[in-house]
MILUM-926125 format. One record per residue: residue number from 1; residue in three letters; x, y, z of N, C-alpha, C, O in turn. Coordinates in Angstrom, 1 decimal, decimal comma. Layout:
+-----+------+--------+--------+--------+--------+--------+--------+--------+--------+--------+--------+--------+--------+
: pos : code :   n.px :   n.py :   n.pz :  ca.px :  ca.py :  ca.pz :   c.px :   c.py :   c.pz :   o.px :   o.py :   o.pz :
+-----+------+--------+--------+--------+--------+--------+--------+--------+--------+--------+--------+--------+--------+
: NUM :  ala :      X :      Y :      Z :      X :      Y :      Z :      X :      Y :      Z :      X :      Y :      Z :
...
+-----+------+--------+--------+--------+--------+--------+--------+--------+--------+--------+--------+--------+--------+
//
This chain:
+-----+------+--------+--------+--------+--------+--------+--------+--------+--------+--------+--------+--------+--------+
: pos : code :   n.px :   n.py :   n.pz :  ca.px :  ca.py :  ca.pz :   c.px :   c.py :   c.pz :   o.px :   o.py :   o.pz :
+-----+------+--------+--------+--------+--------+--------+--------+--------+--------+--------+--------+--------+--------+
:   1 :  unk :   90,8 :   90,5 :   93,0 :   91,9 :   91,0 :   93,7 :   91,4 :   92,0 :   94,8 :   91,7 :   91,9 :   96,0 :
:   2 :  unk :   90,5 :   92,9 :   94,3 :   89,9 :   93,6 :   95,4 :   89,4 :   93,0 :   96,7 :   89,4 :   93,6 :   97,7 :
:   3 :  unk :   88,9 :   91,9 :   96,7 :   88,2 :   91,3 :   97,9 :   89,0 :   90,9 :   98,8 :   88,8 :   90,9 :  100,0 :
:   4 :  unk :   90,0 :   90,3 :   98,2 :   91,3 :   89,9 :   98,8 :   91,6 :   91,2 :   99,3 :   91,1 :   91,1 :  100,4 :
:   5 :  unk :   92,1 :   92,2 :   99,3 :   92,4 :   93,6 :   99,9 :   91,9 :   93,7 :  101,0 :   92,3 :   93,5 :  102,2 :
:   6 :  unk :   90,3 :   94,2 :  100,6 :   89,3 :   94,9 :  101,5 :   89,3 :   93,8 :  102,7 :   89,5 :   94,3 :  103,8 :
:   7 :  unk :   89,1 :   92,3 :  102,6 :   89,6 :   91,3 :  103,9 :   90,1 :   91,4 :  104,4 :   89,8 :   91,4 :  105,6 :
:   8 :  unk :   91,3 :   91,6 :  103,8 :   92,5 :   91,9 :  104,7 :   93,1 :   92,7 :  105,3 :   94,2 :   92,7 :  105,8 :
:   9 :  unk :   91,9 :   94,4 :  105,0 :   92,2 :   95,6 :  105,0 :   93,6 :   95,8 :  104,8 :   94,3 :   96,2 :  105,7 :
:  10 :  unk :   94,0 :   95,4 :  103,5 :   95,6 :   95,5 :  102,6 :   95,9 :   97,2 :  102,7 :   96,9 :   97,9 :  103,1 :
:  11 :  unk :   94,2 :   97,5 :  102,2 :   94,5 :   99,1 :  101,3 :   95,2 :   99,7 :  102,8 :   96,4 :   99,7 :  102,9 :
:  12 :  unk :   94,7 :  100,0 :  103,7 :   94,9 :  100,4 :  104,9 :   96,4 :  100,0 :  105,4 :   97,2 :  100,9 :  105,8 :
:  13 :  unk :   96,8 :   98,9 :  105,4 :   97,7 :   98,8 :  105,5 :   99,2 :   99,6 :  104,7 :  100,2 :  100,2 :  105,1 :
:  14 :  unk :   98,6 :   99,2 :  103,2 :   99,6 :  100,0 :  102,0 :  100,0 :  101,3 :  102,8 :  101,2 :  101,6 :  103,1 :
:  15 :  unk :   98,9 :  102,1 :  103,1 :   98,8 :  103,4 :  103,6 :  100,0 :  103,7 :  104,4 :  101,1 :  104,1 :  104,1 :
:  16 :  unk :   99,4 :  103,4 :  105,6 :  100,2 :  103,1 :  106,8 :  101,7 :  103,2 :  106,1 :  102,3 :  104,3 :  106,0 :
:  17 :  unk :  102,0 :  102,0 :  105,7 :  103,6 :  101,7 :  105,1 :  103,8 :  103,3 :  104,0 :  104,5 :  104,3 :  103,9 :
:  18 :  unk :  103,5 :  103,1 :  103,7 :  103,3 :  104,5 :  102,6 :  104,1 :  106,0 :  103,2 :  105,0 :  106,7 :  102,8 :
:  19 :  unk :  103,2 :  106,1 :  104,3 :  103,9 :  107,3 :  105,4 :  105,1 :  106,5 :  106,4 :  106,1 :  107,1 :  106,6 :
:  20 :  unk :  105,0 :  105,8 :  106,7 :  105,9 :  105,0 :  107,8 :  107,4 :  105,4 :  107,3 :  108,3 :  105,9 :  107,9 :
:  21 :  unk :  107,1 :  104,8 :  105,7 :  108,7 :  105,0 :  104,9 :  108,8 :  106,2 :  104,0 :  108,7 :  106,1 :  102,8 :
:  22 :  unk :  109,0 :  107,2 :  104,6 :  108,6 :  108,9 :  103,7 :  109,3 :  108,6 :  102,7 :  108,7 :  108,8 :  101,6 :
:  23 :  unk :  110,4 :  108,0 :  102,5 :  111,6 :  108,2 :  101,7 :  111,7 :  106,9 :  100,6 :  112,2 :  107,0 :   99,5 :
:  24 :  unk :  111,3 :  106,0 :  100,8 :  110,9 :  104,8 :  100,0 :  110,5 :  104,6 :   98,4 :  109,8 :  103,9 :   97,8 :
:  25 :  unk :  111,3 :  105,6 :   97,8 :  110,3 :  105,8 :   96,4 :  109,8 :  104,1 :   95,9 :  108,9 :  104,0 :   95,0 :
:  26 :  unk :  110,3 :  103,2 :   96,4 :  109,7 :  102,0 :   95,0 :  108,8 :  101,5 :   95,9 :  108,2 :  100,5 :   95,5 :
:  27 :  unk :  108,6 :  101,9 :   96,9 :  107,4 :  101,2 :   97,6 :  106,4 :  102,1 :   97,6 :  105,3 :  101,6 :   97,5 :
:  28 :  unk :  106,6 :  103,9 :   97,7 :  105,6 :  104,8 :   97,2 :  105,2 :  103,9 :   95,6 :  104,1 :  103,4 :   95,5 :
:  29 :  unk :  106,1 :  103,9 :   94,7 :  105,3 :  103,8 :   93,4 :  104,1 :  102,1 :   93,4 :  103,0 :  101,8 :   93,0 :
:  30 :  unk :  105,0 :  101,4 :   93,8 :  104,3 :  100,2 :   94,2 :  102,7 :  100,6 :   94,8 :  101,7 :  100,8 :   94,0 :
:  31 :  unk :  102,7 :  100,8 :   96,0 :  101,3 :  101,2 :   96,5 :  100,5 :  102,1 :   95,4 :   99,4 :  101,7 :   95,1 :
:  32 :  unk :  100,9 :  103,0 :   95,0 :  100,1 :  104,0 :   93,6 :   99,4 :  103,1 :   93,1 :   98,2 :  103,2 :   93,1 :
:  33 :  unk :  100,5 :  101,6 :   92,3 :  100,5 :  101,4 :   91,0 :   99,2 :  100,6 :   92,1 :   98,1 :  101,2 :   92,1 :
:  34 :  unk :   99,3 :   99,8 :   92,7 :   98,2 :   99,1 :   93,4 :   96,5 :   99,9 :   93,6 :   95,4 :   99,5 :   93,3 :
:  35 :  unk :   96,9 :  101,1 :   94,2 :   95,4 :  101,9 :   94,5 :   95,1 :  102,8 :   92,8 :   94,0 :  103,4 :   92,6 :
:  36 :  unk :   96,1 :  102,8 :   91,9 :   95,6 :  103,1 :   90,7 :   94,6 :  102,2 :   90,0 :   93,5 :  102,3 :   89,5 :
:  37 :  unk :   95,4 :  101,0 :   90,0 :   94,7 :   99,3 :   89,4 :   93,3 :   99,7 :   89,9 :   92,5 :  100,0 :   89,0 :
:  38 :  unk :   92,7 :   99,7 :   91,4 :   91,7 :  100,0 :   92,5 :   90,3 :  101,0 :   91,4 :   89,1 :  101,0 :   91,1 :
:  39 :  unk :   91,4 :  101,9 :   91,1 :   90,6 :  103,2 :   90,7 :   90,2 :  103,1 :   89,3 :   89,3 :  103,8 :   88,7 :
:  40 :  unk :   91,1 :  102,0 :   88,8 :   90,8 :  102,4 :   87,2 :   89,9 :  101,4 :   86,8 :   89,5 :  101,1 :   85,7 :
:  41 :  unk :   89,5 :  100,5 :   88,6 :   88,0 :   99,4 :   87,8 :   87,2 :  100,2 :   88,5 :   86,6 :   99,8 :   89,5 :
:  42 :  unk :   86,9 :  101,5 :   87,8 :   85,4 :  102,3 :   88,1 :   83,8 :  101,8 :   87,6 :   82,6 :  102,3 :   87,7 :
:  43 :  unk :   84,2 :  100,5 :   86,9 :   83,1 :  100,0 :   86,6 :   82,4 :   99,1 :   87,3 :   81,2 :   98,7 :   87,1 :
:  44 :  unk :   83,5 :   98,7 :   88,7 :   83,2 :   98,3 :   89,7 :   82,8 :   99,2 :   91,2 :   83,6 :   99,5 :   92,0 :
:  45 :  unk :   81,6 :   99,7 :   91,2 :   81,2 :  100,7 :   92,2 :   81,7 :  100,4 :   93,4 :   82,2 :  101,3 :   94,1 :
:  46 :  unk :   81,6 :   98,8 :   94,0 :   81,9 :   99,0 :   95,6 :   83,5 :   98,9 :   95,8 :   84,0 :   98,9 :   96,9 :
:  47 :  unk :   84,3 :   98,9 :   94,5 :   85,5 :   98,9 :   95,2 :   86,1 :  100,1 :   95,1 :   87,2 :  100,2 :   95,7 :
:  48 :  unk :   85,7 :  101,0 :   94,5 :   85,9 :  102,5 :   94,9 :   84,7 :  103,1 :   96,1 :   84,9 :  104,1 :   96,7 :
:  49 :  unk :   84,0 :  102,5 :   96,3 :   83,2 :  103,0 :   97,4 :   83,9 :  102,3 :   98,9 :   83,4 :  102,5 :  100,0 :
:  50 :  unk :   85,2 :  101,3 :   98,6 :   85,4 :  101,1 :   99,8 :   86,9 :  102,0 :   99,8 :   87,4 :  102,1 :  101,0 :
:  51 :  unk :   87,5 :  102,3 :   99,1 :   88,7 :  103,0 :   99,0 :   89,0 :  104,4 :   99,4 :   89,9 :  105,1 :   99,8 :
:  52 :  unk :   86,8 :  104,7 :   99,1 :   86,6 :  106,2 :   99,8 :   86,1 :  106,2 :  101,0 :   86,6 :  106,9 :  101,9 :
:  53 :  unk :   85,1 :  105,4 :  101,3 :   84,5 :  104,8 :  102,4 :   85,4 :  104,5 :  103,7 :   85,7 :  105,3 :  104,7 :
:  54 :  unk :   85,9 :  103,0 :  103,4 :   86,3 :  102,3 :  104,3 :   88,0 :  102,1 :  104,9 :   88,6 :  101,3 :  105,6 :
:  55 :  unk :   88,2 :  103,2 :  104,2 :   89,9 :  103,1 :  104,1 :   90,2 :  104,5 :  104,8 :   89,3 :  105,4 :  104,7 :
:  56 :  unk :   91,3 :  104,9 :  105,4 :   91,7 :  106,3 :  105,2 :   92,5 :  106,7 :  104,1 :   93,5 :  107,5 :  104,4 :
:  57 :  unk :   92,3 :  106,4 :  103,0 :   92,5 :  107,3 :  101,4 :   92,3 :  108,6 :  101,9 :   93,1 :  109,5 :  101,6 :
:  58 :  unk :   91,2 :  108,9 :  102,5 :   90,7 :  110,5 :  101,9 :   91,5 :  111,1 :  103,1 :   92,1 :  112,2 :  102,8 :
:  59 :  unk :   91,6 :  110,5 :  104,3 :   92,2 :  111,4 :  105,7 :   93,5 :  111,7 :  105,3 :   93,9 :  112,9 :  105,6 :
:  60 :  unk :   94,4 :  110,6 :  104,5 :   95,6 :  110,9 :  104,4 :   95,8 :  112,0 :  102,9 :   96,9 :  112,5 :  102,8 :
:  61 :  unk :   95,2 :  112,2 :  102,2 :   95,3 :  112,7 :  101,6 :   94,8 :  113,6 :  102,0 :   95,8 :  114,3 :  101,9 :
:  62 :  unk :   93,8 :  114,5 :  102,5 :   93,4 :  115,9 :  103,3 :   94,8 :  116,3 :  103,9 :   95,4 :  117,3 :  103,4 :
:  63 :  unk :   95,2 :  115,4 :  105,1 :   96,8 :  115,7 :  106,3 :   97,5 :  116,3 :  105,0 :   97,8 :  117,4 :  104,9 :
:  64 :  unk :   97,7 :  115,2 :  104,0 :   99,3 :  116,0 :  103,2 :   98,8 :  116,9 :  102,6 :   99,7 :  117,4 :  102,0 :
:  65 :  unk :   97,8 :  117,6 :  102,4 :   97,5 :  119,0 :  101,6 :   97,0 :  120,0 :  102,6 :   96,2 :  120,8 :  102,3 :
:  66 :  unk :   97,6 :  119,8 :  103,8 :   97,1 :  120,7 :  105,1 :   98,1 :  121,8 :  104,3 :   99,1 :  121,6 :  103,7 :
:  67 :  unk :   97,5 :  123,3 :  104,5 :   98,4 :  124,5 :  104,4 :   98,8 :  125,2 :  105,1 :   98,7 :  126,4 :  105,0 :
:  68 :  unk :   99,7 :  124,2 :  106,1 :  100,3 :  124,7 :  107,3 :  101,7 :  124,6 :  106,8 :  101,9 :  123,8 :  105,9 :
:  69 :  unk :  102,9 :  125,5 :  107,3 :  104,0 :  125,3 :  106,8 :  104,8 :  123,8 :  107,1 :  105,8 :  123,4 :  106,5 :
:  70 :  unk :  104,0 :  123,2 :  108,1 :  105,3 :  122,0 :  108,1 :  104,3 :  121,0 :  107,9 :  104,4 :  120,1 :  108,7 :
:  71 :  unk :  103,1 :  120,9 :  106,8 :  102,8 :  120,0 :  106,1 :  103,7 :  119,3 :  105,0 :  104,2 :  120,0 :  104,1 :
:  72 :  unk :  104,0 :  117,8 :  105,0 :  104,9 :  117,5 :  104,3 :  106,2 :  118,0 :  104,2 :  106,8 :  118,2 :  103,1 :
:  73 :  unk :  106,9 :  118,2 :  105,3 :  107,8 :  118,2 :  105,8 :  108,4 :  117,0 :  106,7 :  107,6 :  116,4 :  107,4 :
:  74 :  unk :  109,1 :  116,7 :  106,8 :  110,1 :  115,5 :  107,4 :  111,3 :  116,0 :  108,4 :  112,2 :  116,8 :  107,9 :
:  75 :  unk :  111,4 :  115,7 :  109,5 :  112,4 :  116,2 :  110,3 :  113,0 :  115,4 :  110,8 :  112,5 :  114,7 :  111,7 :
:  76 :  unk :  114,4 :  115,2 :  110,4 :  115,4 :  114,1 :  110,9 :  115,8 :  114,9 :  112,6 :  116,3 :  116,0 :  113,0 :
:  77 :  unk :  115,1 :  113,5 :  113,4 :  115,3 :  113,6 :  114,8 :  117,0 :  114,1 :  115,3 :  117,4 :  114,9 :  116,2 :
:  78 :  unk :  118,0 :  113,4 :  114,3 :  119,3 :  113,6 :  114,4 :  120,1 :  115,0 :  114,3 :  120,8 :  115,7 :  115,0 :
:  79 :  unk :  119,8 :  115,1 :  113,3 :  120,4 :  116,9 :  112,7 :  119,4 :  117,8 :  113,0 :  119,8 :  118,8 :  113,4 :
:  80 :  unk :  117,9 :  117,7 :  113,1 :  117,3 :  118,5 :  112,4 :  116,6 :  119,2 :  111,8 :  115,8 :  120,1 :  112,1 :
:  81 :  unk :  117,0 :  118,7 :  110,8 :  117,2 :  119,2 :  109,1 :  115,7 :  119,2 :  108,4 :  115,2 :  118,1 :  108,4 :
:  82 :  unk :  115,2 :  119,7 :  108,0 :  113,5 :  119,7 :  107,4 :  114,0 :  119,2 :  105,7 :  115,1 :  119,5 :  105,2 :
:  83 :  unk :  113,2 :  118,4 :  105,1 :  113,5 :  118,1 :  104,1 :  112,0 :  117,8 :  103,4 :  111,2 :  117,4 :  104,2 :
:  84 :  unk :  111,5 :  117,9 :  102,1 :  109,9 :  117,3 :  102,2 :  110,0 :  116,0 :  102,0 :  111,0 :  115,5 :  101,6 :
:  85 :  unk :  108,8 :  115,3 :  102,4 :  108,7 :  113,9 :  102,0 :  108,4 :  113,8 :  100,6 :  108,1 :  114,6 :   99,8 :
:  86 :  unk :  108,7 :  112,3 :  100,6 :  109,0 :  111,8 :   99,1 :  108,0 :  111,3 :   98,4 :  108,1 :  111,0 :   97,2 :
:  87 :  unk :  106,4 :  111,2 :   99,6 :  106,0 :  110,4 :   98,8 :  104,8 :  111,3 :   98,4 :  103,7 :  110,8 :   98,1 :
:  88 :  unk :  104,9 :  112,7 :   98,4 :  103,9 :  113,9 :   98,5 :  103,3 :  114,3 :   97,0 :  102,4 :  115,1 :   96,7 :
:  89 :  unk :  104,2 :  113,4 :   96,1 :  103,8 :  113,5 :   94,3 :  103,2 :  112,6 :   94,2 :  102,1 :  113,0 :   93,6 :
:  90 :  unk :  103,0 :  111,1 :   94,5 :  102,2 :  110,0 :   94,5 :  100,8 :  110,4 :   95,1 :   99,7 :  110,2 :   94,5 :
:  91 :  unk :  100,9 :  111,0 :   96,3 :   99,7 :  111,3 :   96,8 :   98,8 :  112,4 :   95,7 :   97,6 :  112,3 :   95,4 :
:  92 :  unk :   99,7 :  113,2 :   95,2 :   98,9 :  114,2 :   94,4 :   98,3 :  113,2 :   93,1 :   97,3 :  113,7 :   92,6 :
:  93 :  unk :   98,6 :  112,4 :   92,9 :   98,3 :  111,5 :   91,5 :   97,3 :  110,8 :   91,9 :   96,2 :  110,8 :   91,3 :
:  94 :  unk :   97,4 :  110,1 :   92,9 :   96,5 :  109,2 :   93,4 :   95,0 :  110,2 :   93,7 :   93,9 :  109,6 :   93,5 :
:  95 :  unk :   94,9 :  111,8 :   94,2 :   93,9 :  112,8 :   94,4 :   93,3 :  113,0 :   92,9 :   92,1 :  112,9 :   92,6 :
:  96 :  unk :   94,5 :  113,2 :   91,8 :   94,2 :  113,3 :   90,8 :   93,1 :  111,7 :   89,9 :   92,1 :  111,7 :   89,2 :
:  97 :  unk :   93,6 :  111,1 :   90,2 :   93,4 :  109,9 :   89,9 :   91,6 :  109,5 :   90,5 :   90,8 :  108,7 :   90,0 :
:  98 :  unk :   91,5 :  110,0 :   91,7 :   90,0 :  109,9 :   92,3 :   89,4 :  111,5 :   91,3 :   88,4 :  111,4 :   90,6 :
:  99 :  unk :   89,8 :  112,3 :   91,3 :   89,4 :  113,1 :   90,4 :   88,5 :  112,8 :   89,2 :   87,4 :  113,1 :   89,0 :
: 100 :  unk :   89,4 :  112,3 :   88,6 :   88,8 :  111,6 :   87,4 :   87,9 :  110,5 :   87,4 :   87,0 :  110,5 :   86,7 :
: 101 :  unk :   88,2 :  109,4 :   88,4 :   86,8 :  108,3 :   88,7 :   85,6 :  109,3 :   88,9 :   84,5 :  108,8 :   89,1 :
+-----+------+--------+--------+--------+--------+--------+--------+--------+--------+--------+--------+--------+--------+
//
């Protein structure tokens, strides 16, 4: 399954969609469940070496733990209105989750 990914640079893609749709919870957990699957074959070295490597995993995950106040924040162009994004707990699991690999 991995190689199929990394070809098609999927993971990067997931990403992308990941932030695109702040609000999306079933497609936040979808992508998790996908880059968790990734992490928990640690007995496979290059497919975590490409998830840290060759992907922006680590960029986007640095941006959402920036400690600026309107880190993870969302602002509706219409009202507004600051609200946080939705998908800012998945990201923490997924940090947690390379943690532990």
């Amino acid at each position: 399954m991995h190689q199929a990914f990394a070809d098609g640079d999927l993971y990067n893609k997931l990403l992308f969609f990941f932030e695109y749709h702040p609000f999306h919870n079933v497609l936040h957990q979808k992508v998790f469940s996908v880059l968790e699957k990734a992490l928990s074959e640690s007995h496979l070295p290059h497919t975590v070496n490409h998830l840290l490597y060759q992907t922006s995993l680590i960029k986007r995950i640095l941006d959402t733990s920036e400690t600026s106040a309107s880190a993870g924040l969302h602002v509706f162009s219409s009202t507004g209105n600051r609200v946080r994004r939705g998908f800012l707990i998945y990201m923490r699991k997924i940090a947690t989750k390379l943690v532990e690999v």
